[in-house]
DRENVEXLUM-430064 format. One record per atom (N, C-alpha, C): x, y negated, z; atom name; residue in one letter; residue number from 1. Coordinates in steps of 0.001 Angstrom, whole numbers. Each point is the difference from the previous one (the first is absolute). Layout:
N
((X Y Z) 'CA' 'A' NUM);
...
***
This chain:
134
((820 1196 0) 'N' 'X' 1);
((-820 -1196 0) 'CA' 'X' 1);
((859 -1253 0) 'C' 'X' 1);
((1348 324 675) 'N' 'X' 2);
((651 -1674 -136) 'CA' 'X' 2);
((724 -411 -1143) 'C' 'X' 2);
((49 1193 -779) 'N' 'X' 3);
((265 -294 -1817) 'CA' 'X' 3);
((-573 -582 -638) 'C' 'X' 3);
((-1643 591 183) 'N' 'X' 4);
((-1122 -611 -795) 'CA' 'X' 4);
((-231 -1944 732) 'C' 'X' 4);
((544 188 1220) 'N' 'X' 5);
((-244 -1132 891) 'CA' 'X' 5);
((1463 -1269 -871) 'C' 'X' 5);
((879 574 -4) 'N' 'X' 6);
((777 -415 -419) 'CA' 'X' 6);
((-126 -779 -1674) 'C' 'X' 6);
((-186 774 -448) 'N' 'X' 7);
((-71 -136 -1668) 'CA' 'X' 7);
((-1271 -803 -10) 'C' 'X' 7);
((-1164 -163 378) 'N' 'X' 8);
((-604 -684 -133) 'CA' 'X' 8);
((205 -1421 905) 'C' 'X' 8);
((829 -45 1186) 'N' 'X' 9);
((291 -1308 -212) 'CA' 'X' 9);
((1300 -953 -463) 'C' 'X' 9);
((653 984 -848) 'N' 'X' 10);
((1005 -212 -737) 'CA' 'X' 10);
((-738 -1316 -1227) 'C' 'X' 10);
((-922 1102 -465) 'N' 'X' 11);
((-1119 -68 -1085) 'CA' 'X' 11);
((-545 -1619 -4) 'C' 'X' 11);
((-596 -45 1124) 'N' 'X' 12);
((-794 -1255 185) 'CA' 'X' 12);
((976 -1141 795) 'C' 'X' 12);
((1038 241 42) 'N' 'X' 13);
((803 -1369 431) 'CA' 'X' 13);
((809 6 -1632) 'C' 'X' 13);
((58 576 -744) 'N' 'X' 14);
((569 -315 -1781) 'CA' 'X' 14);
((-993 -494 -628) 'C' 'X' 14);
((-934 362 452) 'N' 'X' 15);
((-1246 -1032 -604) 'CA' 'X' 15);
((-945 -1206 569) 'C' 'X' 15);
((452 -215 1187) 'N' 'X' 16);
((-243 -1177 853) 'CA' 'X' 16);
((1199 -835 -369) 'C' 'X' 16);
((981 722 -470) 'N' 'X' 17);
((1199 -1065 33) 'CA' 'X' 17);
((432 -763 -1706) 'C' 'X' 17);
((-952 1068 -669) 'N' 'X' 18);
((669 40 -1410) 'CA' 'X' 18);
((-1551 -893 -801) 'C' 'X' 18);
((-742 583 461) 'N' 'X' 19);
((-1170 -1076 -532) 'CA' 'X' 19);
((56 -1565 196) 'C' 'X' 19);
((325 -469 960) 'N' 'X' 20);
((133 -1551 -57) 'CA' 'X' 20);
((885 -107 -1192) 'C' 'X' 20);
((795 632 -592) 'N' 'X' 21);
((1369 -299 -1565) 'CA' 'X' 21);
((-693 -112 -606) 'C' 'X' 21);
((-606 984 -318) 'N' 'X' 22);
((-672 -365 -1195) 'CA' 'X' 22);
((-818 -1255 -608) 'C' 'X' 22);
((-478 -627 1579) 'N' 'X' 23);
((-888 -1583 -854) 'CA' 'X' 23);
((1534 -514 217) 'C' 'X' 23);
((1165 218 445) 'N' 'X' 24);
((671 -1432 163) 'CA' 'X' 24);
((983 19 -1260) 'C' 'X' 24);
((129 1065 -873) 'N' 'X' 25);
((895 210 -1196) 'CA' 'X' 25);
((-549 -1235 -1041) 'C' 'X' 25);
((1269 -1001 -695) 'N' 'X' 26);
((-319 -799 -684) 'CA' 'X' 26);
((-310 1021 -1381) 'C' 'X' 26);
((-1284 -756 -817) 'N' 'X' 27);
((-365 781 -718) 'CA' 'X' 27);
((263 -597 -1008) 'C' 'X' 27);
((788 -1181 -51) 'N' 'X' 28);
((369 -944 -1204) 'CA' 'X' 28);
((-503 -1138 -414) 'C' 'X' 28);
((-263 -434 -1172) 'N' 'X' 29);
((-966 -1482 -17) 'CA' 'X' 29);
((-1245 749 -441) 'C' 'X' 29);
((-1156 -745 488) 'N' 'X' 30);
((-1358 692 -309) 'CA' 'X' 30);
((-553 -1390 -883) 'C' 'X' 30);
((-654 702 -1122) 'N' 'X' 31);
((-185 -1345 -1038) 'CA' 'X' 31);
((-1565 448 62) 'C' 'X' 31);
((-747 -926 -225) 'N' 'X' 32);
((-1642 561 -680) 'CA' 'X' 32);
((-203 1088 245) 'C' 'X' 32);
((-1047 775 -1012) 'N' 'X' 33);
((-502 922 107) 'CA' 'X' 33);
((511 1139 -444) 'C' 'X' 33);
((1170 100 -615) 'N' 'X' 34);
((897 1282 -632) 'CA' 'X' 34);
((682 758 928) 'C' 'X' 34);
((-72 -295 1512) 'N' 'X' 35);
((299 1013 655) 'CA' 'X' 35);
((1281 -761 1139) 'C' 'X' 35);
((310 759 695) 'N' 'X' 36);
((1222 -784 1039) 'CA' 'X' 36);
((1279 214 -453) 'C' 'X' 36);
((249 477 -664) 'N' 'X' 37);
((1707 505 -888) 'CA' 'X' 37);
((259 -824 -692) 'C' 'X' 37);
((1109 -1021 356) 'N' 'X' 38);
((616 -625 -1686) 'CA' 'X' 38);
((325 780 -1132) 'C' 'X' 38);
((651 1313 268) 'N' 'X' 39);
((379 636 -1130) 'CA' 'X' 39);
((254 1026 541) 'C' 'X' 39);
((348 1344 -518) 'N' 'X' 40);
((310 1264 547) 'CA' 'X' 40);
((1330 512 616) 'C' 'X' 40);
((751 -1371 472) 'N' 'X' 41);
((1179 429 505) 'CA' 'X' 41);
((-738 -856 1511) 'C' 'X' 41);
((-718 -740 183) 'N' 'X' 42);
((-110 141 1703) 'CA' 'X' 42);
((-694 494 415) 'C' 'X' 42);
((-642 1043 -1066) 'N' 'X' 43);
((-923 913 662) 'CA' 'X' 43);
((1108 1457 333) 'C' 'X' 43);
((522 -223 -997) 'N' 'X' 44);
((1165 1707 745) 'CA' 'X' 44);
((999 -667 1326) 'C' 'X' 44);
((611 -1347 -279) 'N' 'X' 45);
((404 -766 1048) 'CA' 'X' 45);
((-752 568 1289) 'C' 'X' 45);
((-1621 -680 -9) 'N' 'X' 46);
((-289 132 1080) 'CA' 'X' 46);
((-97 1359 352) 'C' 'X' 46);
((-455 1038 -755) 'N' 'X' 47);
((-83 1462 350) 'CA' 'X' 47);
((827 347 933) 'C' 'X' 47);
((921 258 -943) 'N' 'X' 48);
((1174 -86 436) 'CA' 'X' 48);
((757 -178 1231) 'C' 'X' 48);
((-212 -1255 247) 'N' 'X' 49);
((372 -349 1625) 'CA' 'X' 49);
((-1127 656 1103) 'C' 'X' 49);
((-1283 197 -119) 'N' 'X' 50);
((-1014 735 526) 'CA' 'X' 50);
((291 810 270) 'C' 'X' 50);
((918 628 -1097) 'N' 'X' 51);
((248 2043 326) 'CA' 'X' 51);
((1135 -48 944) 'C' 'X' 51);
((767 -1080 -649) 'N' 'X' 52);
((1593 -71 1292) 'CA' 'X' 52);
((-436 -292 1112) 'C' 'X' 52);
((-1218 -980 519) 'N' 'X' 53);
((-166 -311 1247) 'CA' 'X' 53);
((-440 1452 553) 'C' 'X' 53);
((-1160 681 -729) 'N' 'X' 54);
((-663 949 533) 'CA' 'X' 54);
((1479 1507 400) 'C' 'X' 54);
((464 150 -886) 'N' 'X' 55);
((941 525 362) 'CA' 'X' 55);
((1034 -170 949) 'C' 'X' 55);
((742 -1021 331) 'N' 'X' 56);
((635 -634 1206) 'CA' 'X' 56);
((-832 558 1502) 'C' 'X' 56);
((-1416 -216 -215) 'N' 'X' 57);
((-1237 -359 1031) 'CA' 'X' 57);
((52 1409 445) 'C' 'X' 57);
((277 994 -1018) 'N' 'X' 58);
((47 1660 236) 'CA' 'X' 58);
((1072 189 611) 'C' 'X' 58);
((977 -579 -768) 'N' 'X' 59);
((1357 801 760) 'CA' 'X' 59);
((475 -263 1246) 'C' 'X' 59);
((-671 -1335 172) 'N' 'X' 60);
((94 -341 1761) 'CA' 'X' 60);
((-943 645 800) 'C' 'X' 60);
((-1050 399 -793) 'N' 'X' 61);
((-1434 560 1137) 'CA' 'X' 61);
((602 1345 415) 'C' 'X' 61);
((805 1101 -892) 'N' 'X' 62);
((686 1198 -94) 'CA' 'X' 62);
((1199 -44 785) 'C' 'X' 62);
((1011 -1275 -173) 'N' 'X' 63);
((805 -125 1059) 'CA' 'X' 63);
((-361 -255 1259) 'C' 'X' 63);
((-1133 -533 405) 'N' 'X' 64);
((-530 373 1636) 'CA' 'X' 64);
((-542 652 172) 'C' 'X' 64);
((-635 921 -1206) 'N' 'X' 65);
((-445 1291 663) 'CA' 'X' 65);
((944 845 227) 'C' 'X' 65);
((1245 259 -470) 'N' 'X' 66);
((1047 809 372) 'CA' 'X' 66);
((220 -139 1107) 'C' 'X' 66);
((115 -1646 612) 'N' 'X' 67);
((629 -406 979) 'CA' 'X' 67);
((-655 420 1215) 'C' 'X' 67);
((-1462 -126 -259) 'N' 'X' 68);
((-897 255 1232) 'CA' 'X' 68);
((-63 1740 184) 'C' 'X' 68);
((612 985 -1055) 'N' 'X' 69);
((-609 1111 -43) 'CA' 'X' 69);
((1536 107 966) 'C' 'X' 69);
((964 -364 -57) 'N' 'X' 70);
((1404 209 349) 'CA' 'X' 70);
((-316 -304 1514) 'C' 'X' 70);
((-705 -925 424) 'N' 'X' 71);
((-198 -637 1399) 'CA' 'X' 71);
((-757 1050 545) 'C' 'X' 71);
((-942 529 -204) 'N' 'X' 72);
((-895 917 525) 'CA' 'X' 72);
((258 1355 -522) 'C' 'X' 72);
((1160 396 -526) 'N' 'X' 73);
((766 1484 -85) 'CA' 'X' 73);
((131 574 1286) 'C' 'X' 73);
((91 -502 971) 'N' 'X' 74);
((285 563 1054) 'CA' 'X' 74);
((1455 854 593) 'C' 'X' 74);
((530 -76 -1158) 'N' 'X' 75);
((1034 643 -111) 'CA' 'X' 75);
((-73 1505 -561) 'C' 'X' 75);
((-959 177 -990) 'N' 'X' 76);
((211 923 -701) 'CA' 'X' 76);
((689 9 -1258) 'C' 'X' 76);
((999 884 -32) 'N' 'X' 77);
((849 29 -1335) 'CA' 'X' 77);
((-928 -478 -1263) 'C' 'X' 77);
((-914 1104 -126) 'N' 'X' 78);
((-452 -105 -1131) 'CA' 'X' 78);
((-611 -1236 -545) 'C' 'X' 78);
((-994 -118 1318) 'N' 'X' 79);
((-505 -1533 -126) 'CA' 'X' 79);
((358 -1057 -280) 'C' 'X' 79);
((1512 -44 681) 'N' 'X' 80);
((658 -978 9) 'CA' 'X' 80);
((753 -73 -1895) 'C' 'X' 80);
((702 1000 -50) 'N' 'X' 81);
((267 51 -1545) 'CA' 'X' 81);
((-1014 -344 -1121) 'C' 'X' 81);
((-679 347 157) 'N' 'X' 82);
((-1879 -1 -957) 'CA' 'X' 82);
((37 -1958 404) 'C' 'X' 82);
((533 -347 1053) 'N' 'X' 83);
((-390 -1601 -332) 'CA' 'X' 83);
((1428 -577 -421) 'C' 'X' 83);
((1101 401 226) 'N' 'X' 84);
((1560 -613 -434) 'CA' 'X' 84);
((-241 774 -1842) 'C' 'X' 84);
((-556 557 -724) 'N' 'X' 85);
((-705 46 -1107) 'CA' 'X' 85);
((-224 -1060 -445) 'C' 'X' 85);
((-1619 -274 958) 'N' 'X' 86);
((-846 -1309 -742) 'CA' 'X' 86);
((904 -966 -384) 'C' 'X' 86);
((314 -673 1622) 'N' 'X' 87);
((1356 -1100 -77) 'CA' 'X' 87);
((714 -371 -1276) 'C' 'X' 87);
((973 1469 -162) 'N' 'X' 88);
((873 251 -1051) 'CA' 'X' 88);
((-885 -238 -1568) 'C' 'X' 88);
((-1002 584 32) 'N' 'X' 89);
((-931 -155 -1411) 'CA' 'X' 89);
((-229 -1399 -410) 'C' 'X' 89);
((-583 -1071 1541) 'N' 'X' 90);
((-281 -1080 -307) 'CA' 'X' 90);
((1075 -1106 -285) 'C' 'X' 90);
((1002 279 694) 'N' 'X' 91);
((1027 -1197 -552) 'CA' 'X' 91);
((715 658 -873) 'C' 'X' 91);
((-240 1585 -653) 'N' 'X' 92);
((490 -201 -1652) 'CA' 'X' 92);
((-1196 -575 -971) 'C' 'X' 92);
((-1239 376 522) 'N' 'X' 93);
((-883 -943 -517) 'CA' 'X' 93);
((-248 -1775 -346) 'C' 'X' 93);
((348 -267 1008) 'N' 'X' 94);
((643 -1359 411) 'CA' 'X' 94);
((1232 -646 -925) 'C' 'X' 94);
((803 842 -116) 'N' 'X' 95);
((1320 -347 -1068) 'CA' 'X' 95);
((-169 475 -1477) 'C' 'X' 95);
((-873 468 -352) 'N' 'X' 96);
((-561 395 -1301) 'CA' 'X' 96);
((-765 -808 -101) 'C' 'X' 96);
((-1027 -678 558) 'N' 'X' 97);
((-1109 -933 -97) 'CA' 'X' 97);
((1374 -1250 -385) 'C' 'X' 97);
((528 -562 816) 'N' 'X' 98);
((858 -1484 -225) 'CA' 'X' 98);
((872 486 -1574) 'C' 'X' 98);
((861 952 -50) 'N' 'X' 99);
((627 641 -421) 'CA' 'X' 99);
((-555 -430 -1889) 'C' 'X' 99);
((-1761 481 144) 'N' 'X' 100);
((-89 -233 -1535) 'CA' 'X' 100);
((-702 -1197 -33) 'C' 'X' 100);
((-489 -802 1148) 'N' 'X' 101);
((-342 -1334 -372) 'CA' 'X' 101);
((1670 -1143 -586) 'C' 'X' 101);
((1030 820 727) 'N' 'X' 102);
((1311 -1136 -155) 'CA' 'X' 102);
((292 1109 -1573) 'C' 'X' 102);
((-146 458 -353) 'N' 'X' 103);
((313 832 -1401) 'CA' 'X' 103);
((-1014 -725 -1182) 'C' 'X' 103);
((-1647 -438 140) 'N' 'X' 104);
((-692 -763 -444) 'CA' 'X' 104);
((826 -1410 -456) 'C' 'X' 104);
((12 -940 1305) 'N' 'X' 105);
((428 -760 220) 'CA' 'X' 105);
((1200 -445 -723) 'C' 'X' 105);
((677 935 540) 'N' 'X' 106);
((1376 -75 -1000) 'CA' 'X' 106);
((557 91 -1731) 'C' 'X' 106);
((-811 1126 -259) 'N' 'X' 107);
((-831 123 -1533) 'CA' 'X' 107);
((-166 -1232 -556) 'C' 'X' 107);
((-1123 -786 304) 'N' 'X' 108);
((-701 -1047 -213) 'CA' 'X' 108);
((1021 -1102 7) 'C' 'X' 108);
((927 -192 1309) 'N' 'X' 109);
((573 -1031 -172) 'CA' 'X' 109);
((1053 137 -1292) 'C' 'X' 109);
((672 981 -356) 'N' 'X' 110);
((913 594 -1184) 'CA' 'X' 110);
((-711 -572 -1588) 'C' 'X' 110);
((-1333 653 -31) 'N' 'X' 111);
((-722 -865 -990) 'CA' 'X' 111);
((-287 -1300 -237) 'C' 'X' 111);
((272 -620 969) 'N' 'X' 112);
((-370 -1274 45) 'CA' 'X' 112);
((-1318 -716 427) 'C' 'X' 112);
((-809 1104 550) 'N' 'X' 113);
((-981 -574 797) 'CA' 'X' 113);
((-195 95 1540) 'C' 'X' 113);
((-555 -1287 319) 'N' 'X' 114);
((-260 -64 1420) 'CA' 'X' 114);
((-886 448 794) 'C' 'X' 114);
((-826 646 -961) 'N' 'X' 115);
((-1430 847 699) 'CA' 'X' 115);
((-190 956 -810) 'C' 'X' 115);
((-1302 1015 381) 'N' 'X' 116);
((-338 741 -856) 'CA' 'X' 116);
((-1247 -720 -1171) 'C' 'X' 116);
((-603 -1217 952) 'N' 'X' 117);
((-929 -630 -1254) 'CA' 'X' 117);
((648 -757 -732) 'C' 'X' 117);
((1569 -320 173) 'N' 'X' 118);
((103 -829 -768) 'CA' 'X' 118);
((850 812 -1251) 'C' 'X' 118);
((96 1676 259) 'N' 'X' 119);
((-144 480 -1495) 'CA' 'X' 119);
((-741 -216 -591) 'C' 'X' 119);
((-1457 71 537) 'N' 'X' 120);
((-1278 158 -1346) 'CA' 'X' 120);
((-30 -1864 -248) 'C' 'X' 120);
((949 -790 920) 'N' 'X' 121);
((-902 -1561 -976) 'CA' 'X' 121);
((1229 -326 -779) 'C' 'X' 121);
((1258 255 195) 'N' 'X' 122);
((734 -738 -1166) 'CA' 'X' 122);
((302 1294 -827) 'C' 'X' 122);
((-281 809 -231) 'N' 'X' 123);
((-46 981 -1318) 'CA' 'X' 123);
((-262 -1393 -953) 'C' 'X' 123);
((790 509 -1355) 'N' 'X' 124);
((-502 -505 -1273) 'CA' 'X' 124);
((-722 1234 -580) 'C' 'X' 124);
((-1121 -882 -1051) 'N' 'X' 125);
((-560 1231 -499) 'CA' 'X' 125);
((1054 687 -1479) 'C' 'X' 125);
((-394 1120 -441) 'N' 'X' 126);
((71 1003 -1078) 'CA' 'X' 126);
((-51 -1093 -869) 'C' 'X' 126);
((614 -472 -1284) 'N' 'X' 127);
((-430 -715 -1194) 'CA' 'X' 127);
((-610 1359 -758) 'C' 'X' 127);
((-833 -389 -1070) 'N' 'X' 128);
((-166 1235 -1031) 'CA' 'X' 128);
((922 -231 -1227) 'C' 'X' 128);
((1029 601 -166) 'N' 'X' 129);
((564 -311 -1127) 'CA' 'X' 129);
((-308 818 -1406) 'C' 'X' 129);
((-923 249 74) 'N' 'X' 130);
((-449 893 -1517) 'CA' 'X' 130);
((-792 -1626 -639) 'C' 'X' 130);
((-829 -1111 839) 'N' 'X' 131);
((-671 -903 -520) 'CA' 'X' 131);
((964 -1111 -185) 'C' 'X' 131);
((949 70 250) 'N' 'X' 132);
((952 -830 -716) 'CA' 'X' 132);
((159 -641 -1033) 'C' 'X' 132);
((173 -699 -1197) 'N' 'X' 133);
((124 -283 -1277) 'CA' 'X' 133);
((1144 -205 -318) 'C' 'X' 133);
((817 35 -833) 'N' 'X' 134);
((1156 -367 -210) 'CA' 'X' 134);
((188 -724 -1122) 'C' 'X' 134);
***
């Protein structure tokens, strides 16, 4: 019962904590009636950062559950290992999460852009060169 006790209030403090993000994520400039997206790079922008927050929000909720399962091991081997696991899972989780946001990041800056929307706004377009004349 203190698993099921557990996991469910794992559950509802990631979503007490993670629902306020979602209204506070800038969603870009909102013009008229065509919708709240300037263009389709601050909509993956914003995704984007949504999934990194939500993910971060996990790997810390998992790193205190290790921590708390480690506190109340009692000093059983097994127990105790089964939470120096979690621990171990979450801050490789943790360094894989930063790991490919600074790999993004870094990408981007190499190309020459400073965001991910600001791939989709200074793209030039395709010319068609078959309508050409010469």
């Amino acid at each position: 019962m203190s698993k099921k006790l557990a996991a469910l209030s794992v559950s509802a403090t990631a979503f007490l904590l993670t629902s306020p993000m979602a209204f506070a994520i800038e969603v870009g400039d909102i013009k008229g009636s065509k919708g709240f997206a300037a263009n389709i790079g601050s909509i993956i922008s914003t995704v984007l950062s949504f999934i990194m927050a939500i993910a971060a929000l996990l790997v810390f909720m998992y790193l205190i559950w290790g921590g708390i399962q480690w506190i109340t091991s009692g000093g059983d081997k097994g127990k105790t290992e089964e939470a120096r696991n979690k621990i171990t899972a979450a801050v490789i989780g943790l360094i894989v999460l930063a790991a490919s946001y600074a790999i993004l990041q870094i990408g981007l800056n190499v190309l020459g852009f400073g965001s991910i929307s600001e791939t989709f706004t200074n793209v030039n377009p395709i010319q068609d060169t078959q309508n050409i004349s010469l």
